[in-house]
RODO-2510 file (C-alpha; in nm, 4 decimals, decimal comma):
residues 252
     n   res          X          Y          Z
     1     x    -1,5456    -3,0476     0,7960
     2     x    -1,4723    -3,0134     0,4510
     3     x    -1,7624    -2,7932     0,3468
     4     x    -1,6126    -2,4944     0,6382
     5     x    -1,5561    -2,1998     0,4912
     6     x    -1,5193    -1,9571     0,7832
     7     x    -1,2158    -1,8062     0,9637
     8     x    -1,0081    -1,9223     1,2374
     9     x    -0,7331    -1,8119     1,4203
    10     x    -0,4041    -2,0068     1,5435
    11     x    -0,1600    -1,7731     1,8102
    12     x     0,1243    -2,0170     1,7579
    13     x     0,4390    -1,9489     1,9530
    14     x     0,8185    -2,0077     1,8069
    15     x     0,9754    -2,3833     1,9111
    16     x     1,1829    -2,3229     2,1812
    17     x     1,5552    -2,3279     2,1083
    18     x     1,4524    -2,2890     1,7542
    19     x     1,3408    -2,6004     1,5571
    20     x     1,5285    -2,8215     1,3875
    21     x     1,5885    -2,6000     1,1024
    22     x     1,5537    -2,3486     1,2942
    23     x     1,1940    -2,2519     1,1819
    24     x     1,0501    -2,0012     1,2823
    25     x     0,6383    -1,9919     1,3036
    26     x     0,5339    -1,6904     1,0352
    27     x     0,2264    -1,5122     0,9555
    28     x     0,0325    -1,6386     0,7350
    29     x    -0,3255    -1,8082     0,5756
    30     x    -0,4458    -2,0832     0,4444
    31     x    -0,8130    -2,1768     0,3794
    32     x    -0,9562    -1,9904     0,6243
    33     x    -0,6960    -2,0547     0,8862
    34     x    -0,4860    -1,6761     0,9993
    35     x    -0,1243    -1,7970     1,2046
    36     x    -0,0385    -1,5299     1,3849
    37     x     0,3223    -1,5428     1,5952
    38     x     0,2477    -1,4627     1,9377
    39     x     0,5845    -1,2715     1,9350
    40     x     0,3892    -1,0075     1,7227
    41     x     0,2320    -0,9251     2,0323
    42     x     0,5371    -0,7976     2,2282
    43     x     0,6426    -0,4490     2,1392
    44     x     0,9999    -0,4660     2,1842
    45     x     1,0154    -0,7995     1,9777
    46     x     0,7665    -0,6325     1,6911
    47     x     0,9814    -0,3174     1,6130
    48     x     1,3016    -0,5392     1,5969
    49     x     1,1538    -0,7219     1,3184
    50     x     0,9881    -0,4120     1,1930
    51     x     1,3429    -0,2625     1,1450
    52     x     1,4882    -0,6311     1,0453
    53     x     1,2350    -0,6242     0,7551
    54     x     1,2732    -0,2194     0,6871
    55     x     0,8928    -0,1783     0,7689
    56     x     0,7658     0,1741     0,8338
    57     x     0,4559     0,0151     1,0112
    58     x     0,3776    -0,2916     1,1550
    59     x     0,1183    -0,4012     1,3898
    60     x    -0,0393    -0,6746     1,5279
    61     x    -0,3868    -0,6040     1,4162
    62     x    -0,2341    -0,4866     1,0514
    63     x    -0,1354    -0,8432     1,0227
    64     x    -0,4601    -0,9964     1,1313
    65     x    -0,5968    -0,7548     0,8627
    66     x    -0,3729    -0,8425     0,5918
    67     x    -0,4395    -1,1714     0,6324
    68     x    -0,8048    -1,1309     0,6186
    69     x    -0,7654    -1,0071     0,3197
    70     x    -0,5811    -1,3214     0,1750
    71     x    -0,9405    -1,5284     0,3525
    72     x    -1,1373    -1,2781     0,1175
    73     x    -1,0346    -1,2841    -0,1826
    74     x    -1,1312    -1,6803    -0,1872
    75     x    -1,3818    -1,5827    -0,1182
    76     x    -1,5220    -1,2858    -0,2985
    77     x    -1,2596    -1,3576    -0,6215
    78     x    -1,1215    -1,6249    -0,7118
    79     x    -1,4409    -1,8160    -0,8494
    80     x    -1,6032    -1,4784    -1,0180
    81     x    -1,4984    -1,4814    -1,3696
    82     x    -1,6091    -1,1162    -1,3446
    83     x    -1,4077    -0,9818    -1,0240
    84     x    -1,1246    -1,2173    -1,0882
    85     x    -1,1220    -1,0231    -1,4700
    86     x    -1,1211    -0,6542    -1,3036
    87     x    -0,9036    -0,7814    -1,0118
    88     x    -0,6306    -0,8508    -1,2804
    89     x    -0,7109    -0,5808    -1,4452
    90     x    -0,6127    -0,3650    -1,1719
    91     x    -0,3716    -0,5806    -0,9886
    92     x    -0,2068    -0,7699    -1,1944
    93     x    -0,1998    -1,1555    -1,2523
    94     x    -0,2423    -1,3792    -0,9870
    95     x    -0,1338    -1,6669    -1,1764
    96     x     0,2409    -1,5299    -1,1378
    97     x     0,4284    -1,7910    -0,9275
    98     x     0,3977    -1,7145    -0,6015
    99     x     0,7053    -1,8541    -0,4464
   100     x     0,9032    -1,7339    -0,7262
   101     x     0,7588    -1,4026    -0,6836
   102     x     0,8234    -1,3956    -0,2849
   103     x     1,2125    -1,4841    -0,3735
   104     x     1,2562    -1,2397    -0,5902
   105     x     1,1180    -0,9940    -0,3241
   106     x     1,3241    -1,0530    -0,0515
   107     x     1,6394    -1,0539    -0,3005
   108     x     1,5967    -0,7931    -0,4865
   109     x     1,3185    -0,5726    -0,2750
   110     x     1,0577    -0,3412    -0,4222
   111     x     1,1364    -0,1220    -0,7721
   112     x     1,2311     0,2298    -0,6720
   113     x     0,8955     0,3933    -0,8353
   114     x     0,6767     0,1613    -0,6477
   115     x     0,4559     0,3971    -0,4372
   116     x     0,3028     0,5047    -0,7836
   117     x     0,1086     0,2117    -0,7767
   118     x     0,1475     0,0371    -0,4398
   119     x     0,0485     0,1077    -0,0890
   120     x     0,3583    -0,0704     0,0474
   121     x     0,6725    -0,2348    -0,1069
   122     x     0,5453    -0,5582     0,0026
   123     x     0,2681    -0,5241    -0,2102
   124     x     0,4626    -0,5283    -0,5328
   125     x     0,5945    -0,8577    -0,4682
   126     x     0,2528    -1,0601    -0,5986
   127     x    -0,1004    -0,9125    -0,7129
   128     x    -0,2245    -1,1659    -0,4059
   129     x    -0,0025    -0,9434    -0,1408
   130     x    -0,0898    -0,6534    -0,3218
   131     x    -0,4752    -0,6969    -0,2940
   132     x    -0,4046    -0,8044     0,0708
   133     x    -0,2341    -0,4882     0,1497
   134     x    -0,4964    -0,2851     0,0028
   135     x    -0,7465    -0,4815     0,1779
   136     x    -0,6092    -0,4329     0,4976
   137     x    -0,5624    -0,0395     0,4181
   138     x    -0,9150     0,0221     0,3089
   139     x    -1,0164    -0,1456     0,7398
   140     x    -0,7518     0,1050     0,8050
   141     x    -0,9148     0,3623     0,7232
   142     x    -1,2891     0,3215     0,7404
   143     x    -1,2540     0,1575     1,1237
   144     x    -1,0587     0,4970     1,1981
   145     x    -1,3179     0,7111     1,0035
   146     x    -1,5935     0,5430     1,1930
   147     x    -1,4623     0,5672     1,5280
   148     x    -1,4388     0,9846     1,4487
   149     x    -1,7966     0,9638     1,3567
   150     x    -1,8599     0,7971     1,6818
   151     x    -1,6825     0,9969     1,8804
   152     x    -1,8435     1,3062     1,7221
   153     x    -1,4755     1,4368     1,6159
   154     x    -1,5484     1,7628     1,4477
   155     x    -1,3224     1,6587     1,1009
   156     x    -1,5213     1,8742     0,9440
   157     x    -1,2941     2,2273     1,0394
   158     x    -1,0262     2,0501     0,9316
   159     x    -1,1879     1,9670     0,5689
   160     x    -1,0400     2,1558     0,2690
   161     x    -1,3488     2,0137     0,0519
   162     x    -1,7153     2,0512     0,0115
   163     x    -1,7901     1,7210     0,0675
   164     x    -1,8679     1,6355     0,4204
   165     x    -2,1289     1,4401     0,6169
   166     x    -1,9747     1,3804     0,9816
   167     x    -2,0926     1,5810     1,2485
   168     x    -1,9574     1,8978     1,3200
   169     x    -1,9105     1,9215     1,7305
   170     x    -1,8199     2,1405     1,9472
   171     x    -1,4797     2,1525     2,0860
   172     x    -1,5103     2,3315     2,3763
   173     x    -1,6493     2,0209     2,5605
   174     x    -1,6099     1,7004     2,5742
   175     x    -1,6726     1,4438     2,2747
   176     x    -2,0087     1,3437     2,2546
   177     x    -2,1018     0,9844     2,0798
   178     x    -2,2752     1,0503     1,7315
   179     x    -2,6142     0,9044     1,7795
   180     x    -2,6774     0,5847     1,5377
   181     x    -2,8533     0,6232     1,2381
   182     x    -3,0247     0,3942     1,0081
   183     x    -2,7986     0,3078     0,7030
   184     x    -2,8530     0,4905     0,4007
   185     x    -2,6703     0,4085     0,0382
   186     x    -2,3092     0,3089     0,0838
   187     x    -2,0607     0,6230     0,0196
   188     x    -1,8315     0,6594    -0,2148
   189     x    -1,4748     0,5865    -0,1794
   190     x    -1,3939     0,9269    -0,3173
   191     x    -1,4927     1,1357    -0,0292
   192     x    -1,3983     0,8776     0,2445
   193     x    -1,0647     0,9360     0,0910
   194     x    -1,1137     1,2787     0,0703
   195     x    -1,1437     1,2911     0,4634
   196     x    -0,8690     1,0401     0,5615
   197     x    -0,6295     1,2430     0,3729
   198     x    -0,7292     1,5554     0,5878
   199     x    -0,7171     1,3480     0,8963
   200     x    -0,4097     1,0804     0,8354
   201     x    -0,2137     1,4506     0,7937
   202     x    -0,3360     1,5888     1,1222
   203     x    -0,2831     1,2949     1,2894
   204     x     0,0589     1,2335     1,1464
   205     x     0,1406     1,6372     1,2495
   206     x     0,0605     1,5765     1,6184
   207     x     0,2559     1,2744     1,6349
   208     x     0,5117     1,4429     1,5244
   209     x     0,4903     1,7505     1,7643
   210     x     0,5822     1,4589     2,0105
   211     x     0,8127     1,3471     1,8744
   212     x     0,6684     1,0094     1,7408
   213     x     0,6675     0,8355     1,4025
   214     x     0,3897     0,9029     1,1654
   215     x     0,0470     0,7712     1,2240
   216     x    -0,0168     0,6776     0,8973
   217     x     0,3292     0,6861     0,7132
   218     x     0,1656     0,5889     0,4000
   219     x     0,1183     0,7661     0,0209
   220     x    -0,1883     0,7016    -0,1400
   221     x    -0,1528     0,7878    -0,4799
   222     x    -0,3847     0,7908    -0,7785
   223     x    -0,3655     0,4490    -0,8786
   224     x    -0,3877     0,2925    -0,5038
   225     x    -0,7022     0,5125    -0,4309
   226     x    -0,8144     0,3209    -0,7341
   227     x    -0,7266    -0,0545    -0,5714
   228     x    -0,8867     0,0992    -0,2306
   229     x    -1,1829     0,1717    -0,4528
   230     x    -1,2068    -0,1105    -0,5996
   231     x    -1,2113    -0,3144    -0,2643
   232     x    -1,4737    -0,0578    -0,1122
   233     x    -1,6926    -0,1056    -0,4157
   234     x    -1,6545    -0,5014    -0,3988
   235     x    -1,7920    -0,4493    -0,0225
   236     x    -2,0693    -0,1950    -0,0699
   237     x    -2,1567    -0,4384    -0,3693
   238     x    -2,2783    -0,7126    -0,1851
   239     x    -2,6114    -0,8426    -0,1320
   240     x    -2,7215    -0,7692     0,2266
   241     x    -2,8186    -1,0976     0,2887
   242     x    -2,5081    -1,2910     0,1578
   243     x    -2,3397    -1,5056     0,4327
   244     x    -1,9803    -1,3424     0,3610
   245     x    -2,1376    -0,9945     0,4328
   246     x    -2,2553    -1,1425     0,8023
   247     x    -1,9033    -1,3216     0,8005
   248     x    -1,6715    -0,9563     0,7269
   249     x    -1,9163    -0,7705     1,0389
   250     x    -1,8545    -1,0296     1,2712
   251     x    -1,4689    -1,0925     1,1844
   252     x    -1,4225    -0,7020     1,1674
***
């Protein structure tokens, strides 16, 4: 029906032999609806177009975020005079051609200076890829804090600030489960970021004392922690009993 305004999900798979273009089926939204290429879902095939598109990350379930982010700015944006006013602000304009914008991307790639304002090079190829790429960044990070508060992961030794609320355990045993707490006001973005940056370092160390790629091979720098802020303050804004707060639990 017309009136639909929640999310589905197509796993489409490539025509085989190619199609008569040779099309390919590509990530991607529209109105709710995520495309996701099945391919995405084999390793082997994933870092070959990782390394086709000179990625330093890509993932199945960064893709599925990303495009989540596309569903939710429709939905949280684009008919706010307010938000859509800061969201430029910040972003830049969304009225930009898109297509245009993509083209010039792919010809021309990212400026050399864009990590001081973007979380990925993709994300300076259209304020709408931008604000999906910081979307999908900010789930990043607060599903991976969460799941060290769950697991009762003492962060806390590692922290080099004052601020800290997760549990301090001990790690001479094993990882006990955080017990679950009522929720209390929403955090600020300031010292969520505080801790990722402790533990997106650790993390990235170990990895690297195996002899893997980095974790989180990302720079957040000042004017991306303010896009990640202004996504986590569009979220912690929201009534609790609006329907797209329900929607964003259940599709997270």
């Amino acid at each position: 029906p017309a009136d639909e305004t929640g999310v589905a999900v197509d796993f489409l798979a490539d025509p085989i032999g190619g199609g008569p273009g040779g099309e390919r089926i590509l990530t991607g939204h529209d109105n709710g609806l995520i495309t996701l290429n099945v391919a995405e879902a084999d390793s082997a095939e994933r870092e070959k177009r990782r390394v086709e598109m000179g990625e330093n990350y890509r993932t199945l379930l960064g893709h599925f975020r990303h495009e989540l982010g596309h569903y939710y700015w429709d939905r949280l944006i684009r008919d706010d005079p307010h938000r859509l006013e800061a969201f430029r602000a910040l972003f830049g304009d969304d009225r930009a051609d898109y297509e245009q914008a993509l083209k010039a991307y792919y010809a021309n790639g990212a400026p050399p200076d864009w990590q001081q304002a973007h979380i990925s090079a993709y994300a300076t190829s259209h304020p709408w890829e931008d604000w999906a790429e910081t979307w999908a960044h900010h789930l990043h990070i607060t599903d991976t804090l969460e799941m060290v508060h769950a697991l009762n992961f003492p962060l806390g030794r590692l922290e080099t600030v004052e601020a800290n609320d997760l549990p301090r355990g001990d790690t001479g045993g094993e990882l006990q489960a955080a017990p679950s707490e009522p929720p209390t006001a929403p955090e600020s973005f300031e010292k969520i970021l505080a801790r990722w940056l402790v533990l997106s370092e650790a993390s990235n160390s170990i990895n690297r004392c195996m002899g893997l790629p980095d974790l989180y091979p990302f720079v957040i720098s000042d004017v991306t922690a303010r896009k990640l802020d202004f996504v986590h303050e569009l979220l912690t804004d929201l009534p609790g009993e609006q329907g797209t707060n329900r929607e964003l639990a259940q599709a997270l």
